[in-house]
C-alpha atoms as one frame of an Amber mdcrd trajectory, in Angstrom:
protein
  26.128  39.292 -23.242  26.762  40.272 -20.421  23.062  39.537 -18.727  23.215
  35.874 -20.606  26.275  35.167 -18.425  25.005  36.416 -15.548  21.639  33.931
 -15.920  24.136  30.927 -16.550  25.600  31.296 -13.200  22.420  31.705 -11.322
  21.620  28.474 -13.058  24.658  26.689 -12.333  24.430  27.902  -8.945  21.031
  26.233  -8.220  21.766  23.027  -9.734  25.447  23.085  -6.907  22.622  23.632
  -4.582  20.273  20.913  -5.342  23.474  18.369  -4.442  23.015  16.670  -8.208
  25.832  14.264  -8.312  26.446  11.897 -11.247  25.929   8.280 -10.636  28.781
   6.301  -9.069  29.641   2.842  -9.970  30.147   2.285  -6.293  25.772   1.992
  -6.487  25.883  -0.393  -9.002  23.868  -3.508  -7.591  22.568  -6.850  -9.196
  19.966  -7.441  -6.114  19.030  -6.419  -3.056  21.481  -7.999  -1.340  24.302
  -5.897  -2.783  22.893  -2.326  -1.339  23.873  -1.287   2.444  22.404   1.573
   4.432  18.920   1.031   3.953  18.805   1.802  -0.013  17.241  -0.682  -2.751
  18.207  -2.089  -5.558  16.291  -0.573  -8.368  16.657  -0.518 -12.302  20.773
  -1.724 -11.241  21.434   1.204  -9.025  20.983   1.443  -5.211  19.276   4.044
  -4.385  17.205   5.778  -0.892  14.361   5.328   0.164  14.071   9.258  -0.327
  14.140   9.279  -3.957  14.185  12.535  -5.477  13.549  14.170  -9.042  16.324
  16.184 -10.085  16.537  18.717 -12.509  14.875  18.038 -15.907  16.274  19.861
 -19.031  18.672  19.239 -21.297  21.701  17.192 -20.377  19.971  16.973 -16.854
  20.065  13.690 -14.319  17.140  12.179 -15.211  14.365  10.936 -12.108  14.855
   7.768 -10.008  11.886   5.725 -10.283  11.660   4.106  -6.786   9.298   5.084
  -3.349   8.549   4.223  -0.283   4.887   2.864  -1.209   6.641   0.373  -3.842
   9.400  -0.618  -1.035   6.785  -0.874   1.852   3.915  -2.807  -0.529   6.773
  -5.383  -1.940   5.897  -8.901  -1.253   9.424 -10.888   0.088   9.143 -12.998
  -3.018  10.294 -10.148  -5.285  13.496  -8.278  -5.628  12.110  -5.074  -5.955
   8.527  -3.248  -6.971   8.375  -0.353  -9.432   5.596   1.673  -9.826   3.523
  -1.693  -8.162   5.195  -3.960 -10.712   6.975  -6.857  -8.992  10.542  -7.918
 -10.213  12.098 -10.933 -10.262  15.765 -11.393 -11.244  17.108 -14.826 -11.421
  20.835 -13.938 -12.375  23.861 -16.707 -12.609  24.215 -19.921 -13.344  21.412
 -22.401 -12.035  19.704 -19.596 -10.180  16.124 -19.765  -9.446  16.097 -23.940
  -8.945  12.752 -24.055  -7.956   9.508 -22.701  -9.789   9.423 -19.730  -9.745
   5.864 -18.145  -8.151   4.587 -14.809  -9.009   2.427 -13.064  -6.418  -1.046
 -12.649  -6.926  -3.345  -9.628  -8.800  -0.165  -7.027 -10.133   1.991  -7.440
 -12.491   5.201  -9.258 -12.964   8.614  -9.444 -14.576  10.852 -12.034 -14.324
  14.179 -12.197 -15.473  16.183 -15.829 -16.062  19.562 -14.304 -17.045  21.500
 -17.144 -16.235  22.476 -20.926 -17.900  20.159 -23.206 -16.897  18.285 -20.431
 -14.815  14.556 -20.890 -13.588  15.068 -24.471 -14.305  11.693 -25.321 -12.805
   9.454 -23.067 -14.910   7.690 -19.803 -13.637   4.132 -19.729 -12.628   2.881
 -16.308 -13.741  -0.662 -17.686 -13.790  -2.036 -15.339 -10.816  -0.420 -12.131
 -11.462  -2.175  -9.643 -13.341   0.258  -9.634 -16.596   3.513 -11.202 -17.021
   6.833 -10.430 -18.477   9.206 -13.041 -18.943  12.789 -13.011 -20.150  15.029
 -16.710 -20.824  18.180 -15.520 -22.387  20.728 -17.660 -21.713  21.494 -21.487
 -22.017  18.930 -24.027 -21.325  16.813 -21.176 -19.014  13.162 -21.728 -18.241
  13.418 -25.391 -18.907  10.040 -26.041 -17.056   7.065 -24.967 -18.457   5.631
 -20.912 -18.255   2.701 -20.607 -17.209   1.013 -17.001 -17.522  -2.485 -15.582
 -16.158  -5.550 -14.049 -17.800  -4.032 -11.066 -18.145  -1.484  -9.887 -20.867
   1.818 -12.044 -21.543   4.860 -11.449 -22.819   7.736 -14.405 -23.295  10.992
 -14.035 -24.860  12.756 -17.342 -24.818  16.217 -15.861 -26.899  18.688 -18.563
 -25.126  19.720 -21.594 -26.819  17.332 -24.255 -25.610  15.530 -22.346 -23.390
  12.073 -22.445 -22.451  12.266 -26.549 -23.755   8.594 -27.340 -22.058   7.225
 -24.341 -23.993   4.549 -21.934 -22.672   0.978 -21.730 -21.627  -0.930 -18.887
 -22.503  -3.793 -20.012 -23.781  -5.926 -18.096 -21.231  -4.596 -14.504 -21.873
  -6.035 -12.116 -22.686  -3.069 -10.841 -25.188  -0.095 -13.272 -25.695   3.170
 -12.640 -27.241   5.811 -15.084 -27.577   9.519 -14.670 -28.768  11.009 -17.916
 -29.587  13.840 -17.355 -31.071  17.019 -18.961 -29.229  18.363 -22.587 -31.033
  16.383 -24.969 -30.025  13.683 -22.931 -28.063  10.225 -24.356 -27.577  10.590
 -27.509 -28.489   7.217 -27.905 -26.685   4.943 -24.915 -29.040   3.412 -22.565
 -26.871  -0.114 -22.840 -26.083  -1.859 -19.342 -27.673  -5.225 -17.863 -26.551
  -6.432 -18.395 -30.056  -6.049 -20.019 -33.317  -5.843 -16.868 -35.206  -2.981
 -15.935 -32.920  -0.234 -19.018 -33.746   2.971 -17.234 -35.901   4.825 -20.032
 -36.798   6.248 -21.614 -33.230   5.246 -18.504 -31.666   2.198 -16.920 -30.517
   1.144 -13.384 -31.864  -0.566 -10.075 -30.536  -1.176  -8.530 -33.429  -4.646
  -8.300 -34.337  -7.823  -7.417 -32.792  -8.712 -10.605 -32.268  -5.538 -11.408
 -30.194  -5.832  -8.007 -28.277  -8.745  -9.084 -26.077  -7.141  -7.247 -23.188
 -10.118  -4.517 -21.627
């Protein structure tokens, strides 16, 4: 017993000397903007540009899943990169006016989390996959247009994505239209065999042509 109690402070001992704190709200951020002293806004949380794992085990802070090599190869038109994926939040009311552009050859997420956000559309079609969320009012009202690569569209607002989506040169397309009054344009699937309904499918091997 005694030797048991013994090992469980030499544990707690190392974590007290690893510094793991919990997260404070006080890090919270909803873009870059929001983070001071050289930290980025990642996953909702600011965090350094020294990111490191803490302890794994049970009940232990998990890793934070930012580095320098995602911060340094970001192009300006995302918010942040993780793990060379580029993200794009377009949060708020109206936000996003324009099209919104996805840089070339990696992949890309874009989030249009606001009424009426990404009004314009998003243009996906050069990035290497796309991921894109409209879940509020009247979001993506302009047309999304995805790449050769794999594509995944949720449209759950009410009358979002109203100029529907183009696919029909992926690789792999999956569509969620869902929201009242989504897609009142159809999407446009890679194949025949791949139109659900109003929505475009990825399930079956001849809508997985993804290498």
């Amino acid at each position: 017993m005694r030797y048991r109690l013994a090992r469980g402070a030499v544990a707690l001992a190392a974590l007290a000397s690893c510094g793991i704190t919990a997260r404070s709200d006080d890090f919270r951020c909803g873009g870059p903007t929001d983070c001071a002293d050289g930290r980025a806004c990642v996953d909702g949380w600011c965090v350094s540009a020294h990111d490191a794992a803490v302890a794994g085990g049970d009940g232990a802070v998990g890793m934070v899943d930012a580095t320098v090599g995602d911060a340094a190869d970001c192009p300006p038109v995302c918010d942040s990169c993780l793990r060379g994926t580029c993200r794009i939040s377009c949060e708020g009311t109206g936000a996003c006016a324009e099209l919104v552009v996805c840089p070339p050859a990696m992949p890309c997420e874009v989030r249009c989390a606001g009424a009426t956000a990404c009004q314009a559309g998003v243009d996906c079609s050069a990035a290497s996959s796309c991921n894109i969320v409209c879940n509020e009012t009247g979001a993506c009202a302009g047309l999304v247009t995805c790449g050769s690569g794999r594509c995944d569209v949720a449209c759950n607002g009410t009358g979002s994505c109203q100029d529907g989506i183009d696919c029909s040169g992926s690789c792999r397309c999956d569509t969620d239209c869902d929201g009242v009054g989504s897609c009142s344009t159809e999407p446009m699937c890679p194949f025949a065999a791949c139109v659900q309904g109003i929505d475009c499918t990825d399930i079956g091997g001849a809508c997985h042509q993804c290498q």
